[in-house]
C-alpha positions in Angstrom: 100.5 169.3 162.9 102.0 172.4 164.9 103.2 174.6 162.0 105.6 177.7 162.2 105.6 179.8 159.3 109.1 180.5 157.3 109.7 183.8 156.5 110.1 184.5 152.6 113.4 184.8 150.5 114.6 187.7 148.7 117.2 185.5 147.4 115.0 183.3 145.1 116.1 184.5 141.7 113.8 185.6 138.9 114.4 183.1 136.5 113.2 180.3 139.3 109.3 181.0 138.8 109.8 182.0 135.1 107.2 180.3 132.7 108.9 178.6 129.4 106.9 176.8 126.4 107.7 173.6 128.1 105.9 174.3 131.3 103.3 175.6 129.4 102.4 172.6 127.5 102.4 171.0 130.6 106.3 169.9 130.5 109.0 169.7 132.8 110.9 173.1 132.6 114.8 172.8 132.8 114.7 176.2 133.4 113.0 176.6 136.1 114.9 173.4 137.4 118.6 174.5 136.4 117.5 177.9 138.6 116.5 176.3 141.6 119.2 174.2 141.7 121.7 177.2 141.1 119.9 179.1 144.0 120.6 176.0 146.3 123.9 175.8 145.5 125.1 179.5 145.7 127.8 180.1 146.8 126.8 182.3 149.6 124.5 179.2 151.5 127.7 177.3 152.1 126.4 173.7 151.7 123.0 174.5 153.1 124.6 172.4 156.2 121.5 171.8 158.8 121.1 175.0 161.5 123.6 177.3 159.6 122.7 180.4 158.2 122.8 178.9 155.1 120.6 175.9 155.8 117.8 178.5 156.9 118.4 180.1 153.6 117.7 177.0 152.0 114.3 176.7 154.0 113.3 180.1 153.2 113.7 179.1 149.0 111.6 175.9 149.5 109.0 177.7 151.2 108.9 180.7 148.8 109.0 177.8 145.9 106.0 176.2 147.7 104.0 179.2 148.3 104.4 180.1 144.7 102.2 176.9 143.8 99.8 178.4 145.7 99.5 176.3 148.6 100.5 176.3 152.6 103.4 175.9 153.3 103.9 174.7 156.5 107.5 173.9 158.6 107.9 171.7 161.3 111.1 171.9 163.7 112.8 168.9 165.6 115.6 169.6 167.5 119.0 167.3 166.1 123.0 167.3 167.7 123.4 169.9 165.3 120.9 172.4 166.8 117.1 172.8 165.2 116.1 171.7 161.7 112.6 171.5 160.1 111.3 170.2 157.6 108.7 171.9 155.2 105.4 170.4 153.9 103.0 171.5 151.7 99.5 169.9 150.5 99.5 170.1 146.5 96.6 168.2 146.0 93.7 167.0 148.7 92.3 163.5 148.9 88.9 162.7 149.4 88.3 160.7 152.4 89.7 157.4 152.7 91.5 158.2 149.1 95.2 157.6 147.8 97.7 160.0 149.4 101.1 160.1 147.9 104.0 162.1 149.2 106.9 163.7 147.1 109.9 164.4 149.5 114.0 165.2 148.9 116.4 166.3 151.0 117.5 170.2 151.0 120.0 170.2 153.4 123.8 169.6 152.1 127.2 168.5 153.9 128.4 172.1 154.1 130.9 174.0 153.3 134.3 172.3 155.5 138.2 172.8 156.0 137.9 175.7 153.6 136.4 173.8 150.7 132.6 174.8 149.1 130.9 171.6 148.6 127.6 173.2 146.3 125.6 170.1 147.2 124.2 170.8 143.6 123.4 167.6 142.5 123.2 166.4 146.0 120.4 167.3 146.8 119.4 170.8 145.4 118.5 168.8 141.8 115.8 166.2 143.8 114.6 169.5 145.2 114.1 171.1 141.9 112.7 167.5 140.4 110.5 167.4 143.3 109.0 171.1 143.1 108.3 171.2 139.1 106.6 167.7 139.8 104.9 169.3 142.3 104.0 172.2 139.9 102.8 170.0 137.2 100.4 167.6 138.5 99.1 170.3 140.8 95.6 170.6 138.7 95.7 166.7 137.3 94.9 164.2 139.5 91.6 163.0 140.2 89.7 164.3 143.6 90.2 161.0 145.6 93.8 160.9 145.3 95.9 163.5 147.8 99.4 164.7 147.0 101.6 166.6 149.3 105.4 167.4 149.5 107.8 167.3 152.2 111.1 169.1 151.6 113.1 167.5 154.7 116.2 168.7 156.5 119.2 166.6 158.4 119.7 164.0 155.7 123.5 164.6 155.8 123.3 163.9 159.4 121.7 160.9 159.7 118.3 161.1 158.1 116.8 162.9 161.4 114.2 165.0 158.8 112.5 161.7 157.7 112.8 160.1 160.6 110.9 162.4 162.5 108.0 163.2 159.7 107.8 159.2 159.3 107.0 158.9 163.0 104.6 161.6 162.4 102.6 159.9 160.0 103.0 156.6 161.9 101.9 158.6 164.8 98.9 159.3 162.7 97.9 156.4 161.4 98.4 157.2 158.0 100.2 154.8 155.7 100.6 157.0 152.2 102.8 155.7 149.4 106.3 157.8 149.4 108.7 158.5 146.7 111.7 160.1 147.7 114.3 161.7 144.9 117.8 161.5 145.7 119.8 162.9 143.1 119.1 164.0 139.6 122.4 165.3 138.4 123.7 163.2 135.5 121.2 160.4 134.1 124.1 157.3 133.7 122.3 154.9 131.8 119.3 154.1 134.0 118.4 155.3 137.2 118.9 153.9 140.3 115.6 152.5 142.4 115.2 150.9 145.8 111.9 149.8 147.2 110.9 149.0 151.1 107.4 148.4 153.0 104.6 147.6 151.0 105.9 149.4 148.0 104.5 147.2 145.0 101.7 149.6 143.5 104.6 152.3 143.2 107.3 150.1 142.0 104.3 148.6 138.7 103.7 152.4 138.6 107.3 153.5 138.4 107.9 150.6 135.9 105.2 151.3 134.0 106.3 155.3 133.9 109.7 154.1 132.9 108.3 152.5 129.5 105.8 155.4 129.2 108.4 158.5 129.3 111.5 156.0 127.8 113.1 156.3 130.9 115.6 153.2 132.0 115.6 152.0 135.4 117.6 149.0 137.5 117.6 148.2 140.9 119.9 150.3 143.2 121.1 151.2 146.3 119.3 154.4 147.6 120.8 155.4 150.8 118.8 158.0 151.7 115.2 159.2 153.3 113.7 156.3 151.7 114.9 154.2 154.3 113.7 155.9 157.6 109.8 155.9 155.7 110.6 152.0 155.4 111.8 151.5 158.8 108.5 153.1 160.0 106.7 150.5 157.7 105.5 153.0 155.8 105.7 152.0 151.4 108.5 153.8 149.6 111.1 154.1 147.1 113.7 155.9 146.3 115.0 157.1 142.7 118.3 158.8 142.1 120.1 159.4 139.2 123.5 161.1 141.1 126.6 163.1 140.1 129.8 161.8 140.4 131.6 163.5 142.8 128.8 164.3 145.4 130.0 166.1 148.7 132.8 167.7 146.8 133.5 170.9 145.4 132.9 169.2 142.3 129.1 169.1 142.6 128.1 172.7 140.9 124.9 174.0 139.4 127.0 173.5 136.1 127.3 169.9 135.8 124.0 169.0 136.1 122.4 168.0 133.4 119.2 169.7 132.1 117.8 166.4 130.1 119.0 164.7 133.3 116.3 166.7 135.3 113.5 166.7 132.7 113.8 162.7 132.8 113.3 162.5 136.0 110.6 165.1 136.8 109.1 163.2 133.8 109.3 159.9 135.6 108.2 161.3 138.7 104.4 162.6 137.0 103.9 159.3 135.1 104.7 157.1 138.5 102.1 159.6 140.3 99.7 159.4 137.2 99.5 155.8 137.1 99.3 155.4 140.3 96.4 157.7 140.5 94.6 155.9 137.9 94.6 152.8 140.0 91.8 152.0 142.1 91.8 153.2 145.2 89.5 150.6 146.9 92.0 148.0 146.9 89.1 145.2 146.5 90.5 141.5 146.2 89.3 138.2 145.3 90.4 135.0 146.6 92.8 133.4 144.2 94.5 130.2 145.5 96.7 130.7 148.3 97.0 134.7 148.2 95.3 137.2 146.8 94.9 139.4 143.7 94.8 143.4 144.4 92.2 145.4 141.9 94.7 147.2 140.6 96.3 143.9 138.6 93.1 143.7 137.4 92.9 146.2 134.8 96.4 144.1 133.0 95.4 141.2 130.7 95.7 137.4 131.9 99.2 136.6 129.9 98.6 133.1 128.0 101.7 131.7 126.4 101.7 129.0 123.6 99.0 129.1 120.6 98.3 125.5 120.9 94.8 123.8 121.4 95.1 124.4 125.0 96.4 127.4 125.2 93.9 129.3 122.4 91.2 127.3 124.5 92.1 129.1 127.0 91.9 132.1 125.2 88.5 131.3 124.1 87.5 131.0 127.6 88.7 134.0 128.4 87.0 136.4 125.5 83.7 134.4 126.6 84.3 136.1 129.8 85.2 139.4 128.8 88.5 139.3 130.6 91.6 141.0 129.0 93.8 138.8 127.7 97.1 138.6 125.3 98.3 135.0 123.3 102.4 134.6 122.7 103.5 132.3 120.6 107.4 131.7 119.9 106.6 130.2 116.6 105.1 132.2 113.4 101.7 130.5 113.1 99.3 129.3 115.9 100.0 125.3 116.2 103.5 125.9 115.7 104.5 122.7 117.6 101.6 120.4 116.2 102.9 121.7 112.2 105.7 119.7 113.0 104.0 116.5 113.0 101.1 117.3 110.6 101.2 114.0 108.6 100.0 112.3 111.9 96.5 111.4 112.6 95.2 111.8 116.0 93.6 108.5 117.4 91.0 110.3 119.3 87.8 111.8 116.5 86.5 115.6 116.3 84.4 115.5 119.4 87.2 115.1 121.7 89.3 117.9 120.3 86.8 121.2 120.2 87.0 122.6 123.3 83.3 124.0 124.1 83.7 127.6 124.0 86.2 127.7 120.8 82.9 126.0 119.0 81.0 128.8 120.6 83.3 131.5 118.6 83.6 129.6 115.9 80.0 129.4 115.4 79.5 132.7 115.3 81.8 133.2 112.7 79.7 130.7 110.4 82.3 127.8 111.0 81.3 124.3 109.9 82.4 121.8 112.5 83.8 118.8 110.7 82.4 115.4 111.1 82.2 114.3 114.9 83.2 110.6 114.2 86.0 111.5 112.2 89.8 111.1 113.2 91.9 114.4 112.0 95.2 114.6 110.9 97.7 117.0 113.0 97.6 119.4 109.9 93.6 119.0 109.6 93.4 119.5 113.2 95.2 123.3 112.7 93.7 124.2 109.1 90.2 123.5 110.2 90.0 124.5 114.0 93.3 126.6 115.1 93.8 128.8 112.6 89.8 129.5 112.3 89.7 129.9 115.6 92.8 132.2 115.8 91.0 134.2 113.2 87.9 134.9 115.1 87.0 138.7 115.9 87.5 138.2 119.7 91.0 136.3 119.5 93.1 137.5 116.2 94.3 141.0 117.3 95.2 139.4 120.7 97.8 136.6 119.4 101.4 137.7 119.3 103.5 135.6 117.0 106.9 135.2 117.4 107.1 136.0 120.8 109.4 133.5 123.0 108.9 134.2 126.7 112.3 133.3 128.4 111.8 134.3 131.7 108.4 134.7 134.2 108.7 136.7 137.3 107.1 139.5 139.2 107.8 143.4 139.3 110.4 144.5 141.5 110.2 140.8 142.9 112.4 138.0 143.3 111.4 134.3 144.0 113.0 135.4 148.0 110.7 138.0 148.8 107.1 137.2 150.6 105.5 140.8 151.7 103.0 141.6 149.5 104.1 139.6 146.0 100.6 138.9 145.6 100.0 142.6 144.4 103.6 142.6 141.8 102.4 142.7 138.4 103.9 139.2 136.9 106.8 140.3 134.6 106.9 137.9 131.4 110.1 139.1 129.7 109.9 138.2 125.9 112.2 137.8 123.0 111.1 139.2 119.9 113.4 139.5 116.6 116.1 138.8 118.9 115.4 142.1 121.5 114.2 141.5 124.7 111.4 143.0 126.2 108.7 142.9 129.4 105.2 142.7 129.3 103.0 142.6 133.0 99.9 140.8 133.0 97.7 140.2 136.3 97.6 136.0 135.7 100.1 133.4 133.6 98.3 130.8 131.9 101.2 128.6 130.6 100.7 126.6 127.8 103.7 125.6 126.4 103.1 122.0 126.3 106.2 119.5 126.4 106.9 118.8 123.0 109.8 120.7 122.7 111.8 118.9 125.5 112.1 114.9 124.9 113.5 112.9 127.6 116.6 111.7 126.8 117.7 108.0 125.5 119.7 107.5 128.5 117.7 104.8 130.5 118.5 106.8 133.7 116.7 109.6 133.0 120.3 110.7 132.2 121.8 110.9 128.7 123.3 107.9 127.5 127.1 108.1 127.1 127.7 109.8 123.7 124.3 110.6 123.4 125.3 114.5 122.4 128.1 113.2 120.3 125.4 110.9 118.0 122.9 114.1 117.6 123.2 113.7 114.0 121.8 109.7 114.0 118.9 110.8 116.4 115.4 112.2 115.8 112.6 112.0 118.3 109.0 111.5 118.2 107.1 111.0 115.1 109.4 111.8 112.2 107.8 112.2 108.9 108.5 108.7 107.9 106.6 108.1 105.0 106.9 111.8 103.7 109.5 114.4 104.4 112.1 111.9 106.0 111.6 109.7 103.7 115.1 109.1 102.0 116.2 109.2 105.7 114.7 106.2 106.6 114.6 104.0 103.1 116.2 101.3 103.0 118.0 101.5 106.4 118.2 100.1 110.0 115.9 102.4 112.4 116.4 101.5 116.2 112.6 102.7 117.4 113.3 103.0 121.4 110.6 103.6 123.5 106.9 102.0 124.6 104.4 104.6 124.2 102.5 106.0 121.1 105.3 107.8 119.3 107.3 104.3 119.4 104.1 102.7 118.1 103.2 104.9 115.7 106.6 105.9 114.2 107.2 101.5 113.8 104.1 101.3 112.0 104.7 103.6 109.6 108.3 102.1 109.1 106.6 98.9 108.7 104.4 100.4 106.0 108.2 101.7 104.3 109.6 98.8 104.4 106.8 97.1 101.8 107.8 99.8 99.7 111.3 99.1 100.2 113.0 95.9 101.1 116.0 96.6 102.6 114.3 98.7 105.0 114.5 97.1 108.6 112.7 98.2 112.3 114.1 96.9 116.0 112.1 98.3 118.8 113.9 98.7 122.0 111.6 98.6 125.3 112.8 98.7 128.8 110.4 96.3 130.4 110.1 92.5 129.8 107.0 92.5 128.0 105.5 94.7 125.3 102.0 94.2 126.6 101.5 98.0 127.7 102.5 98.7 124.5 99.9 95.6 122.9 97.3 98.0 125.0 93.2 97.1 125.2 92.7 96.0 121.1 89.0 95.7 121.0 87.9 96.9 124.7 89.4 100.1 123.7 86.2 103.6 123.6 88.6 104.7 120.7 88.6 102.2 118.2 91.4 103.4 116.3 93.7 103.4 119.4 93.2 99.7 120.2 93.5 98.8 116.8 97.4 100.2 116.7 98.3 97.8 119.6 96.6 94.6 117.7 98.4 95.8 114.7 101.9 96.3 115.8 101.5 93.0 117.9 100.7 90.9 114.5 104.0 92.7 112.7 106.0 91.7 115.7 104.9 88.1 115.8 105.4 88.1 112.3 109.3 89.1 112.5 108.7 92.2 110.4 109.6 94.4 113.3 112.6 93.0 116.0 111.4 93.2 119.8 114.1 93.7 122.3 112.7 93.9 125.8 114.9 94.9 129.1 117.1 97.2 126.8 118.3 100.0 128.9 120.4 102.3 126.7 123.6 102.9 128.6 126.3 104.2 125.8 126.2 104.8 122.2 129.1 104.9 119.8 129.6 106.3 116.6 131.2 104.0 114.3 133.7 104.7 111.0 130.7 103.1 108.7 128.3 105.7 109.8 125.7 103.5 111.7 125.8 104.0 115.8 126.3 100.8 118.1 123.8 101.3 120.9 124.7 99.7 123.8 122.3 98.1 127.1 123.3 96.9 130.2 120.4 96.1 132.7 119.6 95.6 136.3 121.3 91.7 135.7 124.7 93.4 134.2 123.0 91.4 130.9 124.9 93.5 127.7 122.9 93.9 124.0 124.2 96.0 121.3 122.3 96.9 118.6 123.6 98.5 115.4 121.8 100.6 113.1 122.1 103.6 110.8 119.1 105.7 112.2 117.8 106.2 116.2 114.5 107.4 117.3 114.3 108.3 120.6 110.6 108.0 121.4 111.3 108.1 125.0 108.2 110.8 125.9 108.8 113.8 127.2 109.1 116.6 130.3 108.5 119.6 131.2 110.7 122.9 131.4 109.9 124.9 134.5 113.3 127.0 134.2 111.2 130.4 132.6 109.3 130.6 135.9 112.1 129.9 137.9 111.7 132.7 139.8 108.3 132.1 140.7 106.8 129.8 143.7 106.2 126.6 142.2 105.0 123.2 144.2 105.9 120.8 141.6 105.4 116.9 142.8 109.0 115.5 142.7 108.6 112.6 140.5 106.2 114.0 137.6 106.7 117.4 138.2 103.0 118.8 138.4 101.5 120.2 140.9 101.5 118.2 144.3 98.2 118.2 144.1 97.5 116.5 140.3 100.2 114.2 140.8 98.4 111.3 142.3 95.4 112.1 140.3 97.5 111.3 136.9 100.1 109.5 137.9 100.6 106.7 135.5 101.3 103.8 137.8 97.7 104.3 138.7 95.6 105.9 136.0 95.2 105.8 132.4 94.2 108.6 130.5 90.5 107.4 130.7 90.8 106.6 134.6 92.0 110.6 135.6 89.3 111.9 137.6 88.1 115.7 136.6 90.6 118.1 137.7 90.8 122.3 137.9 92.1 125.0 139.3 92.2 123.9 142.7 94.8 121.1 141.3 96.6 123.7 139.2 97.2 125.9 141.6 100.8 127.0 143.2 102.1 128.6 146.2 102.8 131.9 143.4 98.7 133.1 142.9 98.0 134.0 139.1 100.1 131.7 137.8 98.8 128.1 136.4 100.4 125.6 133.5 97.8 124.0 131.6 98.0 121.1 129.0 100.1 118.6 128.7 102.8 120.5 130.6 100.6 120.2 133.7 101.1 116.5 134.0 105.0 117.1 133.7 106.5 113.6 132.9 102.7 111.5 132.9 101.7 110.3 129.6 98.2 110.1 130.5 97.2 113.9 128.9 94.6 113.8 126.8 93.1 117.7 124.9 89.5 117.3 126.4 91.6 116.9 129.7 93.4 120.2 129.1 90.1 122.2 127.9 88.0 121.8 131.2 91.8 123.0 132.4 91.6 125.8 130.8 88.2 126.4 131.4 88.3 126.2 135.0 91.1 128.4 135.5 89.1 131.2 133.4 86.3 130.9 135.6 88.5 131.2 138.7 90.3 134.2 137.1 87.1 135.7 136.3 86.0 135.3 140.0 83.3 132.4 139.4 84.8 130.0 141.6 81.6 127.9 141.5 81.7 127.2 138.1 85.8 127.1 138.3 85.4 124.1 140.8 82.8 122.5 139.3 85.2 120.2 136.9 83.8 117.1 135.3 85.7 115.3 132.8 84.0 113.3 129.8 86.6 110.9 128.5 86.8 107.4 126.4 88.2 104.8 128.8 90.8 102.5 128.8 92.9 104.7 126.8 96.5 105.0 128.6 97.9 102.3 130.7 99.3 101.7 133.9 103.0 100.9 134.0 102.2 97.7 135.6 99.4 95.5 133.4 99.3 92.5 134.7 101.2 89.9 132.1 103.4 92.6 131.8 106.8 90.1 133.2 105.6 87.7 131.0 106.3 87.3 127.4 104.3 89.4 125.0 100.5 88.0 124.0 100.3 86.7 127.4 97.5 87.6 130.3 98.5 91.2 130.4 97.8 91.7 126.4 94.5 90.5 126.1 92.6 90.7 129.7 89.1 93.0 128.9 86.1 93.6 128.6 83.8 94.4 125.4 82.2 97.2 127.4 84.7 100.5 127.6 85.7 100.1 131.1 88.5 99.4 133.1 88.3 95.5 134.2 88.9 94.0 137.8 89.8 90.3 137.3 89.2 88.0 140.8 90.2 84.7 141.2 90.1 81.7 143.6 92.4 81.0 146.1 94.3 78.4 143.2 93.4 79.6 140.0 93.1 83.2 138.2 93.3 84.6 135.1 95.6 81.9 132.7 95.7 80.0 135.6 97.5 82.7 138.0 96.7 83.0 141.4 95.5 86.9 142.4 95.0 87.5 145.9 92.9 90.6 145.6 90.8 92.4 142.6 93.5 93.8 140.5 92.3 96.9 138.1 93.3 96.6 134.5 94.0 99.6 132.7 94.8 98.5 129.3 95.4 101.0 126.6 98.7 102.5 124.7 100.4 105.2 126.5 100.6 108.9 124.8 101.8 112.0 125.5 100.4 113.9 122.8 97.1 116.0 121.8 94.6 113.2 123.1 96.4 110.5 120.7 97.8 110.3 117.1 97.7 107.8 114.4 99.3 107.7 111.1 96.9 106.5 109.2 93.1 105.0 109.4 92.8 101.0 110.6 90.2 98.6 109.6 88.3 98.2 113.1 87.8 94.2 114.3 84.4 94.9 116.0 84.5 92.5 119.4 81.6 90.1 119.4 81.3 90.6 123.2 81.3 86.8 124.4 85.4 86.7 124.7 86.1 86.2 128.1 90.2 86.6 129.8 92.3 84.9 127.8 89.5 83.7 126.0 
C-alpha cells in the first residue's frame, strides 16, 4: 500500500505506555486503557472530528501507540466532503503464506466538538481504540506463525464510514478476504455485549462464543452500526462487538464514565476470540456430509448424541470404536431412563437381536458375559445386563451426562432463515440442567430420543377426543404395570384397552391374567378397524415365536368372551361421570354411536415424534410419518412390516441441515414397524459417515426375523375376526403371496393379482415386548390358507 508516515505525539501521556502487574502477567491493563482513552478525549482535541486539528492529533496518538508495540505503522489518506482523513495500519503479527489473517479495527475519529458543546467521544470511540491497542499489545508474541494479525485504526466513521469503506475496497482490491472484528464501544458493559455478524463470519462468531464462556463474558445479538458493516458490504467476514455508553455524542461521554472492568472484559473477549480462532485449522479441509459440508474446524467438537437408550449408547459405541469425540445427554438419571418405566415387560424379540455389534465389542473387553442368545429379556433385564454395563465401559462412562434435557437444537449465531455458510456454525444444543439453562456446540446431532415420551392421543382424528385433557386422571398409556405396581389400579375394575398394536395386546393379556386372580376384574378392547386380524398377526409363520404366539393367545381369550371386542370404535368424546368411571363415546364414518363405560382407559394408541427441539434446524420430514422423505416409503406401514423394511442408513437419515440425524424409533416418526437391530446399523452408519468412511456408512444390510409387523391392510381384515386375513401363512418365515383363479381364491375370494401378506402384530417399541413367556405351538408345516 502507499504509506505516509505520521509524525509522533508529544501529547501521549506517560501513564499510556506504563507497565502494571496486570499487563505483566499477560492481562489487560485498565491503566493503560483508562489513559488512552483520557488522551482521546482531552479536552484540547475537540471531538477528534475528521480533518480538524484535533482529529490529526488523534492520528498522531494511534500512531505513537502503534509504534510503541514495535511495529510500522503505516497511514493511508483518502480524501472525504470533509477534507483528507487516513486511516492507520499496523502489522502485529505476520502470517505465513496462505495462513489466517485477522484484523482488529475501531474508529478514532469522534463527532466533534459543535454549537459550543465538547462532545469527549470517550466511550465513542476512544475506549474501542484503547480495547483495540492493549489487544494488540497482548497477543503480539502469542499466536502461532501461520496466523497474521494487523490493526487498522480508521477515520471518518462519524461521517459515514468513509475509513472502512475505503480500507475494505483495499483488501477487496487485493484479493484478500481476512476475518475482521471491529470494537465499537467499550464504555459501560450493560449486561452482555452487543454482537452483529455479516459475510462469512461463522468461524469468528464459534470463536467469539466460545471466548464469551472462556473469559465469563455475556453476549446477545445486537445492532452494531458501525465499520462492521462497510467490511460486510465488501463481502469481506466480520463482526462487530460494542458494549456502549449511554449518552454517546454528548458532553456526557467523558474519560470518567467509562468503566475500567468494562474495558478489561472486552480486551479480554477480544484475545480469547483471536486465540480460538488461531487454534483452528487453517486448511479449511472438508468432507462431504449429506447435502453440505462440514469445515475442519467443527471437527475438533464432539458428535452431540442425545438419549441414553439402546440406540442412542449404540451409537455411542460406534463412535468410541472410531475414535471420534463424542458426549451422551440423558434427561433422566440413569441410562434407559425411558425403558425403566416399563421394566416388567418382556421384549418379544431374544438377546441376539438386541446387542448391537460394537457395544458386544466393548463389552467384551470389559470381561462381559453375553446372556443366552435364544433368550427373551425383560425391559429391566435388558438395562441391568446390557445398558448399564455398557454405560460403564472405560470408553463410554465419563462421556454420559445424566440429567441433561436438551430443549432446543440450533446453530451458532444461526437461525433456521439464514443459508450462507450454516454448514460451518457449530450446532448449538441448549440444555437444561438442575433447572439452569445452558449451551453446549458439537460438530454432528445424533438424536436419539425415541418416541416414548409422546403418545398419540385417544382422539380417533389424530386430534384429542373431546374431554380428553379433562379425564387425565382415568387415562394411562402404553404398558402400565398391570400385574405389579398398578396393580390395585386395575383389580377388580372395568379397563377400556384402545388401540391394535402391541401395547393394546400386551397390556389385555396381562389384564386377562388379573382377572383370574380377581373376578370382578373386566377387559373391552376398542379397535378402529372392522376386524382384529392385524392385531391376530402371523401365530405360527411368525421368525419370533413368542410374537405369533401373543396374537393366537389374545385371539382364544377373545373368542372365549374373557376379553369384549369392539371394532369400528373411533373415540370422539369422553365424559367424566359423578360415579367416577368415564363414558367413552364413538361415532364412525356411518354416524353409528357406541359408548362404553369403564372406570380405567388405556390409550395404547402408539406414538409420534417431537421435532419441536430442532425447530430451528432444516428438517425434510415426509408429511404423513414424519421421517425423513427419504425413509418414508421404505417403512411405511401400509407396505412393510418390520421384517419387510429394506436396510437403510445415512443416506435415508439425512436432512437438508448436514450433521444432524435422528436415529431409532424416532426416525420412523409415526411407523410402528421399528425394530432395535433396525436402529443399530442406524447408528452404525451414521458413525461411519461422520467418521468419513462413507463406504462402509452406505454399505447398510439389515438382518431381521420376518413377518413381524403388519401392514394396515391384511387381507380378511373387513371381515370378521378368525377369517382369511388371521390365518393366511406359510410355515417358512416369509411373507406369503396368495394367487388365485379367475373364480376362486383364498376362502373362496376372488384376487385379481398376487397380494403380499404381511402378517405379524404391530409395535412400536424396542424390537417387541412381551409380558411374560408363551408355550410355543410348533407348526407342522402341511397347513395350507385357511387350512
Amino acid at each position: 500500500m502507499n504509506a505516509h508516515s505520521a509524525p509522533a505525539s508529544d501529547s501521549v501521556p506517560d501513564s499510556a505506555s506504563a507497565p502494571d502487574s496486570a499487563s505483566d502477567a499477560g492481562e489487560p491493563s485498565a491503566q493503560r486503557m483508562k489513559a488512552t482513552v483520557a488522551a482521546l478525549a482531552a479536552r484540547e482535541l475537540a471531538g477528534r472530528r475528521v480533518a480538524t486539528p484535533g482529529g490529526l492529533a488523534a492520528r498522531a496518538i494511534v500512531t505513537a501507540a502503534l509504534t510503541e508495540l514495535d511495529t510500522v505503522s503505516e497511514t493511508d489518506p483518502f480524501k472525504t466532503p470533509a477534507g483528507e482523513a487516513a486511516n492507520v495500519y499496523a502489522a502485529i503479527a505476520d502470517a505465513t503464506p496462505g495462513g489466517r489473517q485477522i484484523w482488529l479495527t475501531a474508529h478514532y475519529d469522534g463527532v466533534g466538538d459543535r454549537d459550543a458543546v465538547h462532545r469527549p467521544g470517550a466511550s465513542d470511540n476512544a475506549s474501542g481504540v484503547a480495547v483495540v491497542l492493549e489487544a494488540a499489545r497482548l497477543l503480539k508474541h502469542r499466536l502461532p506463525g501461520d496466523v497474521g494479525l494487523s490493526v487498522a485504526l480508521l477515520d471518518a466513521e462519524e461521517i459515514g464510514a468513509l475509513g472502512s469503506a475505503h480500507h475494505a475496497a483495499r483488501l477487496a482490491a487485493e484479493g484478500r478476504t481476512p476475518l475482521i472484528i471491529n470494537v465499537d464501544g467499550a464504555g459501560e458493559l450493560n449486561e452482555a455485549v452487543s454482537v452483529e455478524a455479516g459475510g462469512d463470519a461463522m468461524p469468528i462468531l464459534a470463536a467469539l462464543d466460545s471466548a464469551g464462556k472462556t473469559v465469563g463474558v455475556p453476549l446477545r445479538a445486537g445492532q452494531i452500526a458501525s465499520d462492521n458493516r462497510q467490511y460486510v458490504a465488501a463481502g469481506l467476514a466480520a463482526v462487530g462487538v460494542g458494549a456502549g455508553m449511554p449518552g454517546y455524542h454528548t458532553e456526557g461521554d467523558t474519560a470518567e464514565r467509562v468503566r475500567p472492568d468494562t474495558l478489561t472484559a472486552m480486551a479480554s473477549l477480544v484475545v480469547a476470540t483471536v486465540e480460538h480462532l488461531a487454534t483452528q485449522h487453517t486448511n479449511s479441509s472438508t468432507q462431504t456430509f449429506g447435502a453440505g459440508t462440514m469445515s475442519e474446524p467443527l471437527n475438533e467438537l464432539p458428535v452431540m448424541v442425545i438419549g441414553a437408550g439402546p440406540v442412542g449408547l449404540a451409537a455411542a459405541a460406534h463412535l468410541a470404536a472410531r475414535n471420534v469425540d463424542f458426549l451422551v445427554l440423558e434427561s433422566g438419571d440413569a441410562v434407559g431412563a425411558a425403558i425403566r418405566q416399563w421394566g416388567h415387560v418382556r421384549l418379544f424379540s431374544p438377546w441376539r437381536y438386541n446387542i448391537d455389534s460394537a457395544a458386544r465389542a466393548l463389552l467384551e473387553q470389559s470381561g462381559w458375559s453375553a446372556p443366552d442368545a435364544d433368550v427373551n429379556p425383560t425391559g429391566a433385564e435388558l438395562v441391568e445386563r446390557y445398558l448399564a454395563p455398557l454405560a460403564a465401559t472405560e470408553q463410554i462412562r465419563a462421556r454420559i451426562r445424566l440429567g441433561h434435557k436438551v430443549t432446543a437444537i440450533s446453530r451458532v449465531g444461526v437461525d433456521r432463515v439464514r443459508s450462507r455458510s450454516r454448514e460451518f456454525a457449530p450446532f448449538l444444543i441448549r440444555v437444561e440442567v438442575d433447572g439452569q439453562l445452558t449451551d453446549l456446540h458439537a460438530r454432528a446431532v445424533i438424536d436419539a430420543t425415541g418416541t416414548w415420551n409422546t403418545p398419540n392421543v385417544l382422539g380417533a382424528s389424530g386430534l384429542p377426543a373431546y374431554g380428553e385433557a379433562e379425564a387425565t386422571a382415568f387415562i394411562d398409556h402404553a404398558l402400565p404395570d398391570v400385574l405389579g405396581a398398578a396393580r390395585a389400579t386395575y383389580a377388580g375394575k372395568h379397563t377400556l384397552v384402545v388401540g391394535a398394536g402391541y401395547s393394546a395386546v400386551n397390556t389385555m393379556l396381562s389384564l386377562a391374567e388379573l382377572a383370574e386372580q380377581e373376578p370382578d376384574t373386566r377387559v373391552t378392547w376398542a379397535i378402529r378397524t372392522g376386524s382384529a386380524a392385524r392385531s391376530y398377526g402371523g401365530g405360527d409363520a411368525d421368525a419370533l415365536p413368542a410374537r405369533g404366539a401373543l396374537g393366537t393367545r389374545l385371539k382364544d381369550l377373545v373368542a372365549a368372551g374373557r376379553i369384549e371386542l369392539v371394532n369400528q370404535f373411533s373415540t370422539r368424546q369422553i365424559r367424566t361421570l359423578s360415579d367416577g368411571t368415564v363414558e367413552v363415546e364413538s361415532v364412525d364414518a356411518r354416524d353409528v354411536k357406541k359408548i362404553v363405560t369403564a372406570d380405567r382407559i388405556v390409550a395404547a394408541t402408539g406414538f409420534r415424534p417431537d421435532h419441536s427441539i430442532a425447530s430451528e434446524l432444516r428438517l425434510d420430514l415426509d408429511p404423513v410419518l414424519g421421517a425423513t422423505r427419504e425413509l418414508a416409503p421404505l417403512i411405511d406401514p401400509n407396505e412393510h412390516s418390520c421384517g419387510t423394511v429394506p436396510p437403510h442408513g445415512v443416506d435415508q437419515l439425512s436432512h437438508p441441515e448436514p450433521g444432524y440425524f435422528a436415529i431409532g424409533a424416532k426416525s420412523y416418526g409415526r411407523a410402528p414397524t421399528f425394530l432395535m437391530a433396525t436402529g443399530y446399523e442406524q447408528a452404525r452408519s451414521v458413525v461411519a459417515a461422520l467418521a468419513g468412511d462413507w463406504e462402509a456408512a452406505r454399505a447398510v444390510q439389515l438382518d431381521l426375523p420376518e413377518t413381524g409387523v403388519c401392514s394396515t391392510s391384511l387381507p380378511g381384515e373387513e371381515a370378521d375376526s378368525g377369517g382369511c386375513g388371521s390365518s393366511c401363512g406359510s410355515a417358512e418365515p416369509e411373507a406369503v403371496a396368495v394367487t388365485a383363479e379367475q373364480d376362486s381364491g383364498c376362502c373362496g375370494t376372488p384376487v385379481a393379482e398376487p397380494v403380499p401378506v404381511k402378517v405379524g402384530l404391530a409395535t412400536g417399541l424396542s424390537g417387541g415386548l412381551l409380558s411374560e413367556p408363551l408355550a410355543i405351538v410348533s407348526a407342522d408345516g402341511g397347513s395350507g390358507c385357511c387350512g
